[in-house]
C-alpha positions in Angstrom: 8.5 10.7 -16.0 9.7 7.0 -16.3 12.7 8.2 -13.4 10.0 9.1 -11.1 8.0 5.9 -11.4 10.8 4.3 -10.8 12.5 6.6 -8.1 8.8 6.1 -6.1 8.7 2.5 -7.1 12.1 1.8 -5.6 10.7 3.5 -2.5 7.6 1.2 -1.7 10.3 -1.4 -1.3 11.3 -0.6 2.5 7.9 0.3 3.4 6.5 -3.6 1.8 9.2 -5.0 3.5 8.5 -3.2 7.1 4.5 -4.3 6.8 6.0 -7.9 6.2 7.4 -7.6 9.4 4.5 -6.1 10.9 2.3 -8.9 10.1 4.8 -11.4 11.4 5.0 -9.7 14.9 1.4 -10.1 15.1 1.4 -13.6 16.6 3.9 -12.4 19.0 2.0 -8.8 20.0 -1.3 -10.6 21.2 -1.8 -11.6 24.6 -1.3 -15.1 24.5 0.9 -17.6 23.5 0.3 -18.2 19.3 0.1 -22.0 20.4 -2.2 -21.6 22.7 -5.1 -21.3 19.4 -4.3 -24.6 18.6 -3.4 -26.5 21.7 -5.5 -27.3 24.9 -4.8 -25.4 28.1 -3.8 -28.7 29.7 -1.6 -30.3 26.6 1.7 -32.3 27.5 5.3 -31.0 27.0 6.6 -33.7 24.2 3.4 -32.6 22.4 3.9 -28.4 22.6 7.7 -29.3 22.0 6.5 -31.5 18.7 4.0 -28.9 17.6 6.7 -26.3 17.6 9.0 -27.9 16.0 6.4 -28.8 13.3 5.4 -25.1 12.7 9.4 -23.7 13.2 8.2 -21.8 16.5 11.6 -23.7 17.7 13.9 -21.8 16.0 15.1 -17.4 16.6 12.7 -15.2 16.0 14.9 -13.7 12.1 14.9 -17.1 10.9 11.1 -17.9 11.2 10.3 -14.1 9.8 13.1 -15.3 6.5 11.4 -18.7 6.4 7.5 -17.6 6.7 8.6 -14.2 4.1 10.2 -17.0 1.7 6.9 -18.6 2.1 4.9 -15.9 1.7 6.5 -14.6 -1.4 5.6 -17.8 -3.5 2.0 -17.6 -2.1 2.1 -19.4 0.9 0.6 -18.2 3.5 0.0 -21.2 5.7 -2.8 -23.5 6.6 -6.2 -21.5 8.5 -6.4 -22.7 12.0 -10.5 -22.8 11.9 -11.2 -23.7 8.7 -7.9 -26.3 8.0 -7.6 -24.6 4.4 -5.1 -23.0 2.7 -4.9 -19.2 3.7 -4.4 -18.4 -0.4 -7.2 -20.2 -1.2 -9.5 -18.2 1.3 -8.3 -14.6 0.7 -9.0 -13.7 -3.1 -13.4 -15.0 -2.9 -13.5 -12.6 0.1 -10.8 -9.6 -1.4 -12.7 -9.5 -4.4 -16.7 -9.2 -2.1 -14.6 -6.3 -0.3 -13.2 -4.6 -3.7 -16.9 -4.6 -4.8 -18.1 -3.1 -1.8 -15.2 -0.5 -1.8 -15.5 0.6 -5.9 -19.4 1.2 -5.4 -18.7 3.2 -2.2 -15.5 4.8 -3.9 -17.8 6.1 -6.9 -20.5 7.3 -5.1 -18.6 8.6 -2.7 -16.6 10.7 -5.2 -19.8 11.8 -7.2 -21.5 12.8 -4.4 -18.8 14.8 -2.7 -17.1 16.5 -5.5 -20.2 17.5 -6.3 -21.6 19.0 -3.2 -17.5 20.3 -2.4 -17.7 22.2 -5.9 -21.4 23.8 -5.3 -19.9 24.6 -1.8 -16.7 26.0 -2.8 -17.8 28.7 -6.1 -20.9 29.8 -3.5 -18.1 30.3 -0.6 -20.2 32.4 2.6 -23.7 32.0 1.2 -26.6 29.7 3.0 -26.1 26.8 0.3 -22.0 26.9 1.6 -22.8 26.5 5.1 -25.5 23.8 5.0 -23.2 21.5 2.9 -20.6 22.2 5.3 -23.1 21.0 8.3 -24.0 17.7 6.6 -20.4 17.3 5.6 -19.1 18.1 9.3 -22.5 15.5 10.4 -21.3 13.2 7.9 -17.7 12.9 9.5 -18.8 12.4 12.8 -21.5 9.4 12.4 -20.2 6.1 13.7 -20.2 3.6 10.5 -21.9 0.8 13.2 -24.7 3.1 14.5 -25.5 4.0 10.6 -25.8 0.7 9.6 -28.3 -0.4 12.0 -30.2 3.0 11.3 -30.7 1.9 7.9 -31.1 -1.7 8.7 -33.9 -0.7 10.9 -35.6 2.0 8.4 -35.1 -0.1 5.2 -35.3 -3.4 6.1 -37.3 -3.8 9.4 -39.6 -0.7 9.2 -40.2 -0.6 5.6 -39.1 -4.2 4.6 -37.7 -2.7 0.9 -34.2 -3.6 0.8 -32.5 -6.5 2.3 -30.4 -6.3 5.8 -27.7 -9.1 5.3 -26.1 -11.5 3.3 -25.3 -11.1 -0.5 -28.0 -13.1 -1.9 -30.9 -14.9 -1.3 -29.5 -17.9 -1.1 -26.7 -17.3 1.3 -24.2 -17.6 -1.9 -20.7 -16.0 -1.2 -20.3 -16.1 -5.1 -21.4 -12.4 -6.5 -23.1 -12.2 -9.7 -24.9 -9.2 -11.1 -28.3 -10.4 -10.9 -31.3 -7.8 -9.5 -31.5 -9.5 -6.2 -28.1 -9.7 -5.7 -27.7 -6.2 -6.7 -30.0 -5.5 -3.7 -28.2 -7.0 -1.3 -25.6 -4.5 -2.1 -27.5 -0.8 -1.5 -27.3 -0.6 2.4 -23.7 -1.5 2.8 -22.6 0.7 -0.2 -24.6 3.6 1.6 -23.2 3.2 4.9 -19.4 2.7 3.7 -19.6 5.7 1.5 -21.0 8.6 4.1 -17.5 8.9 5.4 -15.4 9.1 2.8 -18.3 11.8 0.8 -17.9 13.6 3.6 -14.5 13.9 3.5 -14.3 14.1 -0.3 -17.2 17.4 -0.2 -14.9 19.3 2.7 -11.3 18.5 1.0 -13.1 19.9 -2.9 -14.8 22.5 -1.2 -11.0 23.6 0.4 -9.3 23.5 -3.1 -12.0 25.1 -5.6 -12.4 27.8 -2.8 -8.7 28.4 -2.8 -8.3 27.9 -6.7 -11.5 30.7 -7.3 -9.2 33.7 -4.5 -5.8 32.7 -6.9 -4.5 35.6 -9.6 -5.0 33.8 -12.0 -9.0 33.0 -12.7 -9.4 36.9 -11.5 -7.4 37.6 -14.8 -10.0 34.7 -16.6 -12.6 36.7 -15.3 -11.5 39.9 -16.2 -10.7 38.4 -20.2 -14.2 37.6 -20.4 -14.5 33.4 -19.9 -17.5 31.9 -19.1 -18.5 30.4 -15.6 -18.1 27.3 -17.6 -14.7 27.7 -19.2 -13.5 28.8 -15.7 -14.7 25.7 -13.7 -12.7 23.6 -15.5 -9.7 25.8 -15.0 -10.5 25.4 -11.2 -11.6 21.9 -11.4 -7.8 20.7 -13.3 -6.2 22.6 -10.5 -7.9 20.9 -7.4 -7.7 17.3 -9.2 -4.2 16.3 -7.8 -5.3 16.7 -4.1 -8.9 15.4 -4.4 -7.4 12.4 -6.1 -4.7 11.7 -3.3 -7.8 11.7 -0.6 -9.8 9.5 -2.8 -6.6 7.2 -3.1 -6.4 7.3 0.7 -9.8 6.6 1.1 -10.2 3.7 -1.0 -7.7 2.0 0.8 -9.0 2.8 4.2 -12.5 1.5 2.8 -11.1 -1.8 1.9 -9.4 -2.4 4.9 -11.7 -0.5 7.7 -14.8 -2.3 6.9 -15.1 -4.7 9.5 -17.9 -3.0 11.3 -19.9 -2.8 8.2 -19.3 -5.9 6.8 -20.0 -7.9 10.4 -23.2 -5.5 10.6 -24.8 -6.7 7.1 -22.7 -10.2 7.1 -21.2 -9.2 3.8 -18.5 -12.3 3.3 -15.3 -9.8 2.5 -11.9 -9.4 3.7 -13.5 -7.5 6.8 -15.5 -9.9 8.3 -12.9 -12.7 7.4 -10.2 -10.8 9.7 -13.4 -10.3 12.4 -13.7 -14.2 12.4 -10.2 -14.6 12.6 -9.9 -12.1 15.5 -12.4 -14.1 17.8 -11.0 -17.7 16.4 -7.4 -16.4 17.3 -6.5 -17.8 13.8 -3.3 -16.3 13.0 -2.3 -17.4 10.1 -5.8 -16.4 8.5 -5.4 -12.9 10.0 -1.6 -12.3 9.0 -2.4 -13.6 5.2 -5.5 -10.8 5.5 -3.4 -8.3 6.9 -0.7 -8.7 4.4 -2.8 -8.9 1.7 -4.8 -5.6 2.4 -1.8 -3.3 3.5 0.2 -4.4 0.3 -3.1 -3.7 -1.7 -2.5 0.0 0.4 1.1 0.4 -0.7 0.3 -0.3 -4.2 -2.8 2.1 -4.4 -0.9 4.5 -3.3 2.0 4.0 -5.8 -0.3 4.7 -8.5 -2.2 7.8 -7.1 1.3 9.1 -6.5 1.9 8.7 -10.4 -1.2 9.7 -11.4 -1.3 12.3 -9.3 2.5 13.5 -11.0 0.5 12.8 -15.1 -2.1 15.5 -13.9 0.0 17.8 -12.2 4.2 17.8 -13.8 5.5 20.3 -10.7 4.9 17.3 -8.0 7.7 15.3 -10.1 10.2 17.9 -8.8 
């Protein structure tokens, strides 16, 4: 086991290292000029020259991508453009509003679609199969946006139950698990987790269907085991791939909020790289970027090796 942590842990170095230089070709992938954020369309040459000089833009493109990587690696991810802070200093406030939002989605997301996937997979053909499938396959299809406003317009506008933006009351970007706060949490939670439930319910109700037509629960059947006793059978079996998509999905929900989170003006790492989008602030969205895909890399290091405790063949 300890060979193949370290055999996959050995291979998420080339893949960090390639979304290092991703996130460096960022400034140079946009449409304009990575000077042009910060200098005025009419600014003189001695000043451009000076500017570039002062940020390293002078020098071949491998040496800035060593210099800003050496940088990086000791936490220094440069000075935001809009906000004249440090990049480090910005990040972990909003990483930590998005992990919130991405944990409660994550679990309820889980719940709710390994539950519906395992009722729809041991009744395979029958009515209560197929109408799981339909709100699974509706589920899938609905635009995180649109949702949001649905509920934003039902809860909040219509009904005037639950609140519609923000994290507190008080406009605080400092969480703390208070009942009002708690609120403020309910529709964004809801609307980031259809998706991934969705997907959850179809990929369970693939494996436990597949599990319940294999040899070997026809021969638990046959000894005599309870419904019970055999659900757990099917249920160790289809672990290993419902983890892996859950894995997948956590990262995606971490890093493909940005609709949800500009929607309900939740402060996390999704409307952070919105606002750094429109403000053309680089450094802020290279140090977000970075962040969120090494957060990816190592999420999925640790499904791979759980994934390998719960299932030995997948170490071969």
């Amino acid at each position: 086991m300890l060979g193949y942590i370290l055999r996959r842990t050995l291979y998420t170095i080339p893949i960090a290292l390639g979304v290092t230089i991703l996130c460096f070709a960022l400034v140079y992938l946009g449409p304009s000029d990575p000077l042009s954020a910060i200098l005025p369309e009419d600014a003189p040459k001695e000043l451009i020259d000076r500017i570039k000089k002062e940020y390293g833009l002078d020098k071949p493109l491998p040496v800035q991508y060593v210099i800003w990587l050496g940088k990086a690696v000791t936490g220094d991810l440069g000075t935001s453009i809009a906000t004249r802070r440090h990049v480090i200093d910005e990040i972990p406030p909003a990483f930590f509003n998005s992990l919130l939002l991405a944990v409660l989605a994550s679990c309820l997301a889980f719940t709710v679609g390994t539950v519906l996937g395992g009722i729809a997979g041991y009744f395979h053909g029958r009515p209560i199969d197929r109408a799981v499938t339909a709100l699974a396959v509706t589920g899938v299809s609905v635009p995180h946006y649109w949702l949001s406003i649905v509920l934003v317009i039902i809860f909040s506008v219509e009904w005037d139950i639950l609140p519609s933006m923000g994290m507190g009351p008080d406009g605080s970007t400092n969480f703390s698990f208070t009942p009002e706060n708690l609120r403020h949490l309910i529709l964004p939670t809801i609307a980031l987790s259809v998706i991934p439930m969705a997907i959850v319910a179809r990929t369970v109700r693939e494996s436990v269907r597949e599990t319940m037509s294999q040899e070997f629960v026809q021969a638990l059947w046959a000894k005599g085991l309870t419904g019970r006793k055999i659900l757990g059978h099917v249920a160790k079996n289809a672990a290993p791939t419902v983890l892996a998509v859950m894995g997948l999905q956590m990262g995606y929900l971490l890093g493909g909020s940005i609709l949800i989170e500009t929607v309900f003006a939740w402060p996390g790492t999704g409307l952070l790289l919105n606002n750094s989008i429109f403000s053309r602030d680089i450094p802020m969205l290279q140090g977000v970027i970075l962040v969120l895909a090494l957060f990816f890399v190592t999420l999925n290091l640790l499904v791979d090796i759980l994934q390998a405790v719960l299932d030995p063949r997948i170490k071969r």
